[in-house]
N, C-alpha and C positions, 0 to 999 in steps of 0.2 A: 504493500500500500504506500508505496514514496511518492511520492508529487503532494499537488496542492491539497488535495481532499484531507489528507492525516493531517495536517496542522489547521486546517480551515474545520475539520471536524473535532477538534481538539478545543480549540478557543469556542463552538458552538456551546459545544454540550457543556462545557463548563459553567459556561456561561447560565446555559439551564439550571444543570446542579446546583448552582446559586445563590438563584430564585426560588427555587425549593428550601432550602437550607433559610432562607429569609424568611419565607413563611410558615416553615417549619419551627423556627425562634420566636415568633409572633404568639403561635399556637398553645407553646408550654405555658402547664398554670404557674400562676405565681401567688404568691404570698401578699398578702393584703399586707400586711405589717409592712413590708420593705419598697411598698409602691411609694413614686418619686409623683412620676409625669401621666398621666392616662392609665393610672394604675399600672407603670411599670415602672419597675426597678433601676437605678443606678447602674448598676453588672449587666441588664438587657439591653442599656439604653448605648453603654459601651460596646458589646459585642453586636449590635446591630449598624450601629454606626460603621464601626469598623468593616462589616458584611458591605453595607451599601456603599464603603468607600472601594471595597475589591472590585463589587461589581459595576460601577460605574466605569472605572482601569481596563474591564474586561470587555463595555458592552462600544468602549470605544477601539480596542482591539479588534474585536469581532465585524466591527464597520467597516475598519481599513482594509481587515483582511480580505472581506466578502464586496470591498467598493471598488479598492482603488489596487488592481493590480501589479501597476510596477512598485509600489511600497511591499507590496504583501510578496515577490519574488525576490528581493532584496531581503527583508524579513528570514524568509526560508533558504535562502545562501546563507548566510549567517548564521542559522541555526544546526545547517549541512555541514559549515568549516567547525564550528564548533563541537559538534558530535561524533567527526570525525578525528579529535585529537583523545587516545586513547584512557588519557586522566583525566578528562572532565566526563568522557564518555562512562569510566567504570565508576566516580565519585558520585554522578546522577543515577547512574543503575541503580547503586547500591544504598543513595539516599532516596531514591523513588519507594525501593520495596522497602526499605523498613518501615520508614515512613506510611505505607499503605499496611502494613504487618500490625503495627504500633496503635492505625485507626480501626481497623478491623477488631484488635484486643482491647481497647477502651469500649468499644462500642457494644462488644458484646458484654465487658464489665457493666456499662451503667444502665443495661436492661435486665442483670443478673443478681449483680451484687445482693447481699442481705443486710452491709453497710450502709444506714442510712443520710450519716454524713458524705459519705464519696459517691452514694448517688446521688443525691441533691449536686452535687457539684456538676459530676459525668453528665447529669441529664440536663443542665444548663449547656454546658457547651458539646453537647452532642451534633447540633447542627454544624458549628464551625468543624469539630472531627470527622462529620461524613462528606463534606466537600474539602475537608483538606488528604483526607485520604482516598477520595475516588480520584484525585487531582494528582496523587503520586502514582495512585497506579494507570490513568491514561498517561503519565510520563512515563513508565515503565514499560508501558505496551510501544509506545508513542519510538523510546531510542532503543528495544528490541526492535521492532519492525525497519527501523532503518539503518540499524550497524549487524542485521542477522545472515547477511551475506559474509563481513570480515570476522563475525564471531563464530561461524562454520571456518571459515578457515584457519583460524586459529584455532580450533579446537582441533581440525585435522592434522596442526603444524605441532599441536604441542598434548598429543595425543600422553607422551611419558611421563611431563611432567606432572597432568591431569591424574593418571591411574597413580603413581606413585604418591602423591599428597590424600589420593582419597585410602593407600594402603596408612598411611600416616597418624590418620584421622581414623582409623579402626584400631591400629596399634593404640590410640591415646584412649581410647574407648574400652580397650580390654587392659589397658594399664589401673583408669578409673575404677572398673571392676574389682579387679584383683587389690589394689589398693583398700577400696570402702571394706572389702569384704576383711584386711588385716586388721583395721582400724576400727579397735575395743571401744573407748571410750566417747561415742558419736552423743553420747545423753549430757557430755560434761563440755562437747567443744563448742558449740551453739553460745552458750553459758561463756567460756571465755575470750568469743571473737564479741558477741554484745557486751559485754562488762567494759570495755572497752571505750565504748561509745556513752555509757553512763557512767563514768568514770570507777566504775569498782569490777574489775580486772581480777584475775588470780594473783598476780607479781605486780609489784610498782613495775619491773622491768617492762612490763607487758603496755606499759598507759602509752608509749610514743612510737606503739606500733598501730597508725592511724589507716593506711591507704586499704588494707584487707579486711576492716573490719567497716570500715564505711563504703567499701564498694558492696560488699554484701548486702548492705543495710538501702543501697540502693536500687540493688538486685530484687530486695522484698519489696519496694512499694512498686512493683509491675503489678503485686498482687500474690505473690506468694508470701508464706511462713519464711521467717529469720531461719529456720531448719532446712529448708527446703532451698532458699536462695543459698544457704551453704554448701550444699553437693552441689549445686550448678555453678558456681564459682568453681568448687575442683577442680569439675572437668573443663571445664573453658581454661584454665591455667595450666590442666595437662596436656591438652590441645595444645594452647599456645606457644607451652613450650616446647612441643616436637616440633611443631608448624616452624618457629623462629629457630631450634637445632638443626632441622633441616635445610633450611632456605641457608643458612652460615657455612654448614656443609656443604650444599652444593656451588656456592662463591668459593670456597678452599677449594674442592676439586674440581672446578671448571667444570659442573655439573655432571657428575658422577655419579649418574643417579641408585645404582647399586649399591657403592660403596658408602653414600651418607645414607640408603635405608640402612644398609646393615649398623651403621654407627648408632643410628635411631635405636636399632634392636638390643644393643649394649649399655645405651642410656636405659632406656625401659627397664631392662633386666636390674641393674643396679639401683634405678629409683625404688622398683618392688622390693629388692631385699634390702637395701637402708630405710623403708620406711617404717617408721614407727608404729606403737600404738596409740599416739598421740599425734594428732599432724593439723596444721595451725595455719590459716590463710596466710600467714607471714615467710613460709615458710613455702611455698609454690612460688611467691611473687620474687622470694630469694633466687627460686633456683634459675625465675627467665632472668633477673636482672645480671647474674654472676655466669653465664653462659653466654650475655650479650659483652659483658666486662673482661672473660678472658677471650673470647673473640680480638674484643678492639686491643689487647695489651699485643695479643701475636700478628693483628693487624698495622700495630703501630698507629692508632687513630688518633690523633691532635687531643689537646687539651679539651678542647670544648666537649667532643665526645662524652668525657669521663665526669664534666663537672654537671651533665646534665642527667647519667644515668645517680652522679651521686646526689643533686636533688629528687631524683625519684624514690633512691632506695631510702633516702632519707628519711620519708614519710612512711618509710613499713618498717624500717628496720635500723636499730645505730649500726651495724655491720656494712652502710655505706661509708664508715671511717675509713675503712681497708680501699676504699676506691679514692680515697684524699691520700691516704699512704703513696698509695702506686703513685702519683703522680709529682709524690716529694721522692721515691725512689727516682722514677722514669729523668728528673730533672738531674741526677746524679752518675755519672762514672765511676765506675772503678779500676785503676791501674793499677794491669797487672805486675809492673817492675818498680821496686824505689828507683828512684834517680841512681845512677851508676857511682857519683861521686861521694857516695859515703864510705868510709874507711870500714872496715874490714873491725877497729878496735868499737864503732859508734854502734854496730848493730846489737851485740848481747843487752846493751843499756835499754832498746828500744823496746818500748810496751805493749802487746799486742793491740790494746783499743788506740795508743798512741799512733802506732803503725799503720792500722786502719783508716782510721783520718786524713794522713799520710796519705794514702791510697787515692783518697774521694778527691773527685773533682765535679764543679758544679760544673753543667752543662748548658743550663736552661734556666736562669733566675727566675724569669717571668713562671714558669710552670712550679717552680718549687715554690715561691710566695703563693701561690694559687693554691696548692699542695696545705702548703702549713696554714693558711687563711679557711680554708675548707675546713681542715683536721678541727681549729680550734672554735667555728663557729658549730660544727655539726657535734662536739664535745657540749655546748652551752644551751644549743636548741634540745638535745636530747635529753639533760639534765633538767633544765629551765621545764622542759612541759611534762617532763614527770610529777615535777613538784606543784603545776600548776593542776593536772586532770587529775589524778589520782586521790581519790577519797579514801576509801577504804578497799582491802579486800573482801572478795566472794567467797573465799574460802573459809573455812572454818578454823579457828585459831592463827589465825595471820595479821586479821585486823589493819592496823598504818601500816606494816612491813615494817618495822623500826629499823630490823637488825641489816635491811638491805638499804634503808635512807640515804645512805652519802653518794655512793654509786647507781644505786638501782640494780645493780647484776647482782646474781651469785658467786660466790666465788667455792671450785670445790677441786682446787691443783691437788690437795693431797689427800682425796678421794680419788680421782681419777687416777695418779698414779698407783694407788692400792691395785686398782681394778685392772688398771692394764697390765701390770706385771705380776700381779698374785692372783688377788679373786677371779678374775675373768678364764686362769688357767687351771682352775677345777671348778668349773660350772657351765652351762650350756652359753654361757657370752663371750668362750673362749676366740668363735669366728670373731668379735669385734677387737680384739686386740691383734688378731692377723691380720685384719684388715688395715689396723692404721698401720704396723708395722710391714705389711706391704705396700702401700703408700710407700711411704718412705723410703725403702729399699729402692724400688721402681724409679725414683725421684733422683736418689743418688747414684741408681746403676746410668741412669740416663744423661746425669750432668756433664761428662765432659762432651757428651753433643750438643750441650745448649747452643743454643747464640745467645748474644744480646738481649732480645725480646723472650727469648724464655727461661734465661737468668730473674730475670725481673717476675717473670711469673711464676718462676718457683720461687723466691722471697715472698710472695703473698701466699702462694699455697700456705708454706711453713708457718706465719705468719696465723693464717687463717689456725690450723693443725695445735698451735697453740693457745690462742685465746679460744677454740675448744675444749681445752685442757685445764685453761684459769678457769673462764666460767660457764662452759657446759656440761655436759656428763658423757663420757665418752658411751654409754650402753642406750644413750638415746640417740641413738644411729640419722635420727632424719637430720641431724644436722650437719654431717658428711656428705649430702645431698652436694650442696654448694660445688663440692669440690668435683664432682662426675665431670664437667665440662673440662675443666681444666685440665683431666687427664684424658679424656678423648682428644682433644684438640693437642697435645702433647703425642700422644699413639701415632694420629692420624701426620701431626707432623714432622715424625721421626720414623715414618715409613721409606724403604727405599723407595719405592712404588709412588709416594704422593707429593702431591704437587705442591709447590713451598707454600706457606701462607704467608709469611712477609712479605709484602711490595718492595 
């Protein structure tokens, strides 16, 4: 249907739509109490206004198009150049259908609900939602019917990368599974992503982990339970972060599309056995951000990069320190030889931390004041709104947290090392102390390959491996999560076989 009809049929019927939707607005009862003008409301008086200011915009469109020819061919060149540049074309797709998704699901909310406040509301503006959502989906039908000849070709052209993302997307699906189904305590997590948002939390630690517990909480008012919005969060995070492991994968191997499924299937496997019986929206948002972070360290991506995923992690998590770190490391050299001119008698005197310093040389001023400026405002934002949200704990005998007050973390080094070298090796948590301990190995067997950019990424590994050890518990396995990317991208880039990832 290209030519004039699809856009001259497009501005008609909206145009209709309308006028329905106007007197559609006229028609709802209203409330004597809130009558302004002719017994109607202030709120009708606004979204009617507003109706009749669309459709005057429309019924003057609707003129040109069906009057005045050469406007209305000019019109639809313009709307043809436009449709045909491929980011405005998929930005419109994909804001047409939700948009019509989003009208279709209100609509059916404010003829269903049993909420009597959110229908009164829904059913006021029901008119403006069924002509703003028929209006997305004739733009949806509107730029399918006229890019469905380049999106058959493209779909024939990229037939691999379509079948492999929907194999992607079934992996994330049976990861979910298998996941929900390890994860014991679903009755208690609800309870510590909303405490959250009302400021009583299990842990003070827990009050300045904001972005996963208020995306949920947004997630619910589509209309579902605060429980309910949290398994759909999950999956949308385990999703995403194949979806985003993948798509990194196949930029590292020049689209390889074998070898980054298979990497996918390695990620999978290890998320399911580190995951815990505890597992915390904080803690999926960790894993996309720190798989987009050891990405850009082996990419070598500019400063800006890094100070943007660390305002993001900032808002889930203080473990976007480690992303202010890197960039006070990345700002540094290390050389490998003293100067040659030191005598032979000066070196025994010399102090290893002295020597070290020695060593460093700065590279990049501007990145390392960014570095230490980040470290010590995301140290003050993190503290600061602990002390500001945090009322009380949910828990039961924890009350203010006193004993955690000064920092907000745990602190439990020598617990942990109990566990890792004693308890853990007569008891069934023995696999978790092989694990770090393979880590490790792996890390050291592999460094004199490093280069440059994966020197600096094994320092935050290590880094990370330890403030696990000050203030996590090594037998809560989800928190090694973080580090899977890191050692894939490490694998994949220490293969003979693969393709460098440094530019």
């Amino acid at each position: 249907m290209k030519g004039r009809l699809t856009l001259r049929f497009f501005l008609n019927i909206t145009l209709l739509e309308g006028g329905i939707s106007c007197i559609w607005l006229l028609f709802i009862p209203g409330d004597p109490k809130s009558a302004w003008v002719l017994g109607v409301s202030k709120i009708r008086l606004a979204l009617l206004g507003g109706m009749l200011l669309a459709l005057v915009l429309l019924v003057w469109l609707a003129y040109k198009a069906n009057r005045d020819s050469g406007w209305y061919q000019r019109f639809e060149h313009k709307t043809d150049q436009l449709l045909q540049k491929n980011i405005y074309s998929a930005i419109g797709t994909m804001a047409a259908c939700l948009g019509f998704v989003a009208g279709l699901y209100l609509l059916c909310t404010a003829f269903t609900t049993t909420d009597l406040f959110i229908k009164g509301y829904l059913t006021r503006l029901a008119p403006w939602i069924f002509w703003l959502s028929a209006i997305c989906g004739q733009a949806f039908l509107l730029i399918s019917l006229r890019n469905a000849e380049s999106w058959g070709q493209n779909l024939r052209e990229n037939k691999d990368p379509i079948v492999f993302f929907g194999i992607v997307f079934f992996i994330s699906l049976v990861v979910f599974q298998v996941t929900n189904f390890r994860i014991e305590h679903w009755n208690k997590l609800p309870d510590a992503a909303y405490g959250i948002i009302t400021g009583k939390p299990h842990w003070r630690a827990f009050s300045n982990r904001l972005l996963g517990p208020y995306t949920i909480y947004l997630i619910s008012q589509l209309g579902f339970s605060f429980e309910t919005a949290l398994v759909i969060f999950n999956f949308l995070m385990i999703w995403a972060q194949n979806t985003i492991l993948y798509s990194l994968l196949l930029k590292t191997t020049k689209n390889a599309f074998g070898v980054s499924l298979r990497y996918i299937i390695y990620f999978s496997f290890f998320f399911i056995v580190l995951q815990d019986y505890y597992s915390y929206p904080w803690d999926y948002i960790d894993s996309v951000i720190f798989t987009i972070f050891a990405w850009g360290i082996l990419r070598r991506k500019p400063a800006t990069y890094f100070v943007i995923l660390f305002l993001v992690e900032l808002l889930n998590r203080e473990i976007a320190l480690f992303i202010s770190l890197y960039l006070i490391i990345d700002a540094l050299k290390i050389n490998h030889a003293i100067s040659k001119t030191r005598t032979y008698q000066e070196a025994p005197v010399k102090r290893p931390i002295r020597s070290l310093v020695e060593r460093l040389t700065i590279t990049d001023r501007r990145k390392l004041s960014v570095g230490v400026l980040l470290s010590l405002a995301g140290a003050f934002y993190t503290k600061s709104i602990r002390d500001l949200l945090f009322i009380e704990s949910s828990l039961d005998n924890v009350g203010a947290d006193i004993s955690n007050k000064l920092i907000g973390n745990h602190l439990h080094l020598v617990v942990n090392i109990k566990d890792l070298f004693f308890y853990n090796l007569t008891s069934l948590n023995f696999i978790n102390s092989i694990f770090v301990f393979g880590v490790i190995a792996y890390l050291l067997l592999s460094l004199p390959r490093f280069d440059e950019a994966h020197r600096k990424a094994f320092i935050i590994v290590v880094m990370i491996l330890i403030s696990i050890l000050v203030f996590g518990l090594i037998n809560e396995t989800r928190m090694f999560i973080i580090l899977i990317p890191f050692l894939l991208f490490f694998h994949l880039e220490l293969r003979d076989s693969a393709m460098p990832i440094s530019q």
